[in-house]
C-alpha positions as CSV (number, residue, x, y, z in Angstrom):
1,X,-52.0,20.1,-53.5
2,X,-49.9,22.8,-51.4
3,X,-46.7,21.6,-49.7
4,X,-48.4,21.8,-45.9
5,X,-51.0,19.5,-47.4
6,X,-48.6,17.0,-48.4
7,X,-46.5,17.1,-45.5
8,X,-49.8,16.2,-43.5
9,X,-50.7,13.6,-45.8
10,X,-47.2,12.1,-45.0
11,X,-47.4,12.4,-41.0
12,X,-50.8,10.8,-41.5
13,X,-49.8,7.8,-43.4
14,X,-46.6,7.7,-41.0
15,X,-48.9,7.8,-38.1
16,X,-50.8,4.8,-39.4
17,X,-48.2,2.7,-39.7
18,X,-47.5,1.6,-36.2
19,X,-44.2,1.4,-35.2
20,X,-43.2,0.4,-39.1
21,X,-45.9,-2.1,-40.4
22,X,-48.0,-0.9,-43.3
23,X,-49.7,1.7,-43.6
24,X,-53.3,0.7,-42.5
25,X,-51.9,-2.6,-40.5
26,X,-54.1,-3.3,-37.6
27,X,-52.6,-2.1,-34.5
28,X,-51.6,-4.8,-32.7
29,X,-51.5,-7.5,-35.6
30,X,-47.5,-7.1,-36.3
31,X,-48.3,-7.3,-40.0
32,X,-44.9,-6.4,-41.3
33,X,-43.6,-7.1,-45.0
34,X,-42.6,-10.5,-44.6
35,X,-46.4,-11.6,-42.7
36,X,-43.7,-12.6,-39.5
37,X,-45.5,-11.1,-36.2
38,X,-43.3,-8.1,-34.8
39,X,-42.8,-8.0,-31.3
40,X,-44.7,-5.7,-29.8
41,X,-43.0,-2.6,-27.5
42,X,-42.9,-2.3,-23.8
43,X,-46.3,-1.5,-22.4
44,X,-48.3,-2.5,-25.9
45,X,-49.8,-6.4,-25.5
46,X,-48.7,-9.3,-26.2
47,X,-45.5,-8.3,-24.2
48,X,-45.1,-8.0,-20.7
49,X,-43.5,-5.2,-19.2
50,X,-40.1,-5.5,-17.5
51,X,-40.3,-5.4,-13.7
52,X,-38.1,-2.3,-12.7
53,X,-35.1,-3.1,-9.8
54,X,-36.1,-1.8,-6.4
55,X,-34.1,0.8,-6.0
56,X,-30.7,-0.2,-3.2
57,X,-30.6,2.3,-0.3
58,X,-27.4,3.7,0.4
59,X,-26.4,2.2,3.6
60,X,-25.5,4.5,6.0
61,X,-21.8,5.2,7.6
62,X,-21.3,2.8,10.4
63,X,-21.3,4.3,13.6
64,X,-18.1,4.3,15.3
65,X,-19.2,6.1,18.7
66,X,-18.6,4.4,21.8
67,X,-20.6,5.5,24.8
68,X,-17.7,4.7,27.0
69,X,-14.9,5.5,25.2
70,X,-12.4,8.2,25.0
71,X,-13.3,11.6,23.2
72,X,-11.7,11.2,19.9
73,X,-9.6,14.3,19.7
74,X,-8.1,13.8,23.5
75,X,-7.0,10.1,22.1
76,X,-5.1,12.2,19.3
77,X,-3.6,14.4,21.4
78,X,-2.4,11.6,23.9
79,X,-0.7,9.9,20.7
80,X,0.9,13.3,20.1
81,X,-0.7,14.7,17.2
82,X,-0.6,18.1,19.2
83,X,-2.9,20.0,21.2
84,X,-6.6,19.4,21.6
85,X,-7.8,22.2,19.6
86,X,-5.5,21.1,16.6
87,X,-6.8,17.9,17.2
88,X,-10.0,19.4,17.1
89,X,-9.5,21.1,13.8
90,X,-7.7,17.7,12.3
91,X,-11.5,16.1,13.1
92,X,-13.7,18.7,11.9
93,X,-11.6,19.1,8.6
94,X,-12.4,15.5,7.7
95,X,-8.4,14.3,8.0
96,X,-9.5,11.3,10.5
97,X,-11.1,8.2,10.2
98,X,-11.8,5.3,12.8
99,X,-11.9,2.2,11.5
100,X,-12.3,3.2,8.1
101,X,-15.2,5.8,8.7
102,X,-14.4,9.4,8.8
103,X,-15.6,11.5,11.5
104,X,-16.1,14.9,11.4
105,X,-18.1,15.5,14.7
106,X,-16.1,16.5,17.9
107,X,-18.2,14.4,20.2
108,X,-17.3,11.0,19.0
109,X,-15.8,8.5,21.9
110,X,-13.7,5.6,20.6
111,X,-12.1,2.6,22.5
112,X,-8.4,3.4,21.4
113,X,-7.4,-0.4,22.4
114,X,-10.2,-1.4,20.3
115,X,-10.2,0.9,16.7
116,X,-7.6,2.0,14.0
117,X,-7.4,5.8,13.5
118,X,-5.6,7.5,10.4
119,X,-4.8,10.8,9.7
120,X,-4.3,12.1,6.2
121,X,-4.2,8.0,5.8
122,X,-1.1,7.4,8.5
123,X,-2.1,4.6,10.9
124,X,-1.6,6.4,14.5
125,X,-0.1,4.6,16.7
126,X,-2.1,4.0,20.2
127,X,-0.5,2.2,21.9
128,X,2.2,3.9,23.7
129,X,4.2,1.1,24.8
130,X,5.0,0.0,21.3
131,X,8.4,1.5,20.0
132,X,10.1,1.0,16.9
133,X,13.6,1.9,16.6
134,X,16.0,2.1,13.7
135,X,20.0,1.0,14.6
136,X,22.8,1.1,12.4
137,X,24.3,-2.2,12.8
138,X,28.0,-2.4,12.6
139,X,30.4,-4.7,11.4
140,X,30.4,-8.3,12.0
141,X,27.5,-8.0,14.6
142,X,24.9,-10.7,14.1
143,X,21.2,-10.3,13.4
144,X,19.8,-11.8,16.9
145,X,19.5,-10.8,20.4
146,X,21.9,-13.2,21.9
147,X,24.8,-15.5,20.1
148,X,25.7,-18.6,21.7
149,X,28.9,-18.1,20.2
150,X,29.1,-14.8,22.7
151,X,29.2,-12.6,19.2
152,X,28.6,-9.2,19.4
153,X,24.7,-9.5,18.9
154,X,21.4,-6.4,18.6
155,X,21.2,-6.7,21.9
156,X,24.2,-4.5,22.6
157,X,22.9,-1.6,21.0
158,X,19.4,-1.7,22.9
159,X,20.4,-3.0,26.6
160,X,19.4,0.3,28.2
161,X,15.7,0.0,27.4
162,X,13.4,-1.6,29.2
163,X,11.1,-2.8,25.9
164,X,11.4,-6.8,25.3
165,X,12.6,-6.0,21.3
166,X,13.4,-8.1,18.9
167,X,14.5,-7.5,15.2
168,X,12.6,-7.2,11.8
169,X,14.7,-9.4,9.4
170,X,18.5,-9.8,9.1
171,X,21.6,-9.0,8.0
172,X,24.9,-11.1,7.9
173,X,27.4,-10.2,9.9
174,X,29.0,-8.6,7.1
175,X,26.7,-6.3,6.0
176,X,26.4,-3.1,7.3
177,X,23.3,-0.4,8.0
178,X,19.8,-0.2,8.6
179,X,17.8,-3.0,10.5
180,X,14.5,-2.6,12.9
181,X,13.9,-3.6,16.3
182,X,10.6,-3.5,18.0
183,X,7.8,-4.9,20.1
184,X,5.1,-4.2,18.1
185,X,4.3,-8.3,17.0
186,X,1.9,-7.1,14.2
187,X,4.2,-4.4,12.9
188,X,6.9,-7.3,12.4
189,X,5.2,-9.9,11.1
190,X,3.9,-7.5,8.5
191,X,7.2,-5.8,7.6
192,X,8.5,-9.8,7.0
193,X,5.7,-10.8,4.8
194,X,6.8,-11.6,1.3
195,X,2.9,-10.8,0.4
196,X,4.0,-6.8,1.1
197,X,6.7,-6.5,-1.0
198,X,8.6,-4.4,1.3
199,X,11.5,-2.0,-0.9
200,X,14.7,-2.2,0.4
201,X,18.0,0.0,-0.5
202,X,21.5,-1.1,-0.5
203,X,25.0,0.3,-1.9
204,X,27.3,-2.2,-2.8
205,X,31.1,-1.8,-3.3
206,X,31.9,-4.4,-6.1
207,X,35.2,-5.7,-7.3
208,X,35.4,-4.6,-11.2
209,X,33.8,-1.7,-13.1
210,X,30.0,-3.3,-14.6
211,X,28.6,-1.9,-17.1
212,X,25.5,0.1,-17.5
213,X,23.5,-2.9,-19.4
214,X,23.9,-4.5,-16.2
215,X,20.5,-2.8,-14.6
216,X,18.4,-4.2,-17.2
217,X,19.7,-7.6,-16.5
218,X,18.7,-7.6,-13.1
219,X,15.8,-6.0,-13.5
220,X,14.5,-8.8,-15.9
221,X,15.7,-11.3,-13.6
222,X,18.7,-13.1,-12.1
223,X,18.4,-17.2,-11.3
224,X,19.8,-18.3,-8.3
225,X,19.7,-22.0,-6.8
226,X,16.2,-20.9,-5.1
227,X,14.8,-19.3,-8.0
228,X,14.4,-15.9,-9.6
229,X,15.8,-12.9,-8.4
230,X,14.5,-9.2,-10.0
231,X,15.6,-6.1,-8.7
232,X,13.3,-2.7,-8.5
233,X,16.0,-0.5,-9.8
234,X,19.5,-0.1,-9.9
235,X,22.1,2.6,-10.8
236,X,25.9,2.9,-10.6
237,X,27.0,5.6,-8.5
238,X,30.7,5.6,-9.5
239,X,33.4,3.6,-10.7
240,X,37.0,3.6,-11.3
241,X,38.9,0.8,-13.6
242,X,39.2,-1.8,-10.7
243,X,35.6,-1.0,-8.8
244,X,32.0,0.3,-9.1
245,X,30.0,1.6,-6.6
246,X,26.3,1.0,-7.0
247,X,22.9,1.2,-5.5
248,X,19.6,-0.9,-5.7
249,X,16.7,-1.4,-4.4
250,X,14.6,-5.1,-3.7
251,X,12.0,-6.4,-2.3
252,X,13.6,-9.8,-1.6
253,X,14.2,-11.2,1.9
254,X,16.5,-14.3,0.7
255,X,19.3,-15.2,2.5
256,X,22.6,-12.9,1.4
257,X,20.2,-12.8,-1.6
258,X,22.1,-9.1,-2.8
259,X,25.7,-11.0,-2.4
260,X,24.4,-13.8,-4.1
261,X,23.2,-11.7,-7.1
262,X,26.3,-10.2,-7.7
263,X,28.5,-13.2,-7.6
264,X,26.6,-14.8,-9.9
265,X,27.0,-12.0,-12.6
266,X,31.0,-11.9,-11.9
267,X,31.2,-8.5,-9.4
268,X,31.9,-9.7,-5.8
269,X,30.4,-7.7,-2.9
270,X,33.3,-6.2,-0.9
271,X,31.1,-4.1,1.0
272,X,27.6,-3.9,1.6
273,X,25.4,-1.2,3.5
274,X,21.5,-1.3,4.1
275,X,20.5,2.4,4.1
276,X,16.7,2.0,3.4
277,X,13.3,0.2,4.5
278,X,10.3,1.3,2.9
279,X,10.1,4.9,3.7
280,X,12.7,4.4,6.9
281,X,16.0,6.0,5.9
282,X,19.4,5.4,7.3
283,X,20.5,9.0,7.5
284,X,23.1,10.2,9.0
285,X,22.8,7.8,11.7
286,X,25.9,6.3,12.7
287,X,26.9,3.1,13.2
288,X,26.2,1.4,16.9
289,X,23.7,4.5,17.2
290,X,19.9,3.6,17.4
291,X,16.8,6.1,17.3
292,X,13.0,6.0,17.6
293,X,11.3,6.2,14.6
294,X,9.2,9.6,15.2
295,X,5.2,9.7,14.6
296,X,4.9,10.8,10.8
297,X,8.0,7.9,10.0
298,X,6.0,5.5,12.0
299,X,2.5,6.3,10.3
300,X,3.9,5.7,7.2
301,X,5.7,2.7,7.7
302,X,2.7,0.8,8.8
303,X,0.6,2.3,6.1
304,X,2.8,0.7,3.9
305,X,2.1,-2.7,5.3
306,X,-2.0,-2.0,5.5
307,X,-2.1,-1.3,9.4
């Protein structure tokens, strides 16, 4: 017999065999070498075929327009991200969203008391009677608006606006630096939240020199009377044989909680400066001065707390 013949000889007998059962099985019989019935395949009977998912519909974007609303891009340039026409151009290249949902079109109207706009993910602030502003708070002035001990108190620094602030968090009278002050309730409340983990930098002046094994300690974890203390990071700036300067950053919110860390490891706190909230930076602000946080600073601060 020629090769082609017994190749077709072959596909014949393989064709014959139904799914794997002998050769000459009846179709449909499942006669496979042990005499055990095979189960037949999807579509052959004996088995019924598996009912196919309807297919979900993508749900279309939400619309955000509001018949009696403000155009979108005049809201925008109210808050002052610029003129109309850049405001224009932020919409069209897909940089905003309104509650979430980004809008492209120029003739969407939005309630701006009502909706949440971002740009390039920045919350924008719209409400123009909420002001946040950072003040370097001096030495021995105590973290409240007014002392019934007649102490030099926040209020002080901020008696020329006409704003009803109050402060986001403490500091003891003897620490120094950065602390907010604001009418925004949500913004606060927020920033305070243990849940957000806000980062904090300070620079501490320490009696003694440490040692650089001592940033792994407190990063593992330091137990104080009310629990366990860890630290984000931690670096020594400079030291001489009697001190160390060093900076670290937290998350905590525990009372004196950086003091408290340090005395417990043997390196008392002789002086103590704030210089950083989230992305808000002390700069070259000096002490008793205070300054509105500016639009970007703002944005990005209460994107860090999910506003």
């Amino acid at each position: 017999m020629s090769t082609e013949g017994r190749r077709g000889g072959a596909a014949g007998a393989g064709r014959g065999r139904d799914g794997g059962g002998r050769a000459g099985a009846p179709r449909g019989a499942g006669g496979g070498r042990s005499g055990q019935q095979r189960p037949a395949r999807a579509g052959q009977p004996g088995r019924p075929a598996r009912a196919k998912a309807p297919a979900r519909a993508a749900e279309p974007p939400r619309d955000v327009h509001d018949p009696e609303g403000v155009r979108l891009q005049k809201v925008l340039a109210t808050a002052g991200l610029g003129s109309r026409r850049a405001c224009e151009d932020l919409i069209t290249a897909g940089r905003v969203t309104v509650d979430g949902v980004p809008v492209i079109e120029l003739g969407v109207r939005v309630d701006p008391a009502k909706v949440a706009i971002h740009v390039d993910g920045m919350r924008v602030q719209l409400d123009t009677s909420m002001v946040t502003i950072a003040l370097n708070k001096p030495l021995g002035v105590v973290s409240t608006m007014h002392d019934p001990d007649g102490r030099p108190s926040l209020a002080e620094f901020v008696k020329n606006r006409e704003e009803r602030l109050f402060h986001v968090g403490r500091l003891d009278a003897e620490t120094e630096g950065l602390i907010l002050l604001t009418n925004d309730g949500e913004l606060a409340n927020r920033l305070a939240h243990p849940s957000h983990e806000v980062p904090k930098t300070y620079f501490a002046e320490l009696e003694g020199r440490v040692h650089p094994s001592l940033g792994k300690q407190l990063q593992k974890g330091i137990e104080l009377e009310d629990g366990l203390v860890t630290v984000d990071s931690f670096r020594i700036v400079d030291q001489t044989a009697q001190a160390s300067l060093v900076e670290l950053v937290l998350h905590e919110g525990r009372n004196r909680v950086v003091r408290r860390i340090f005395e417990e490891v043997g390196f008392p706190v002789t002086r103590l400066v704030r210089t950083q909230i989230g992305p808000i930076k002390l700069g070259d602000l000096r002490p008793g001065r205070t300054r509105v946080l500016g639009k970007t600073e703002l944005g990005t601060l209460m994107a860090l707390v999910g506003m």
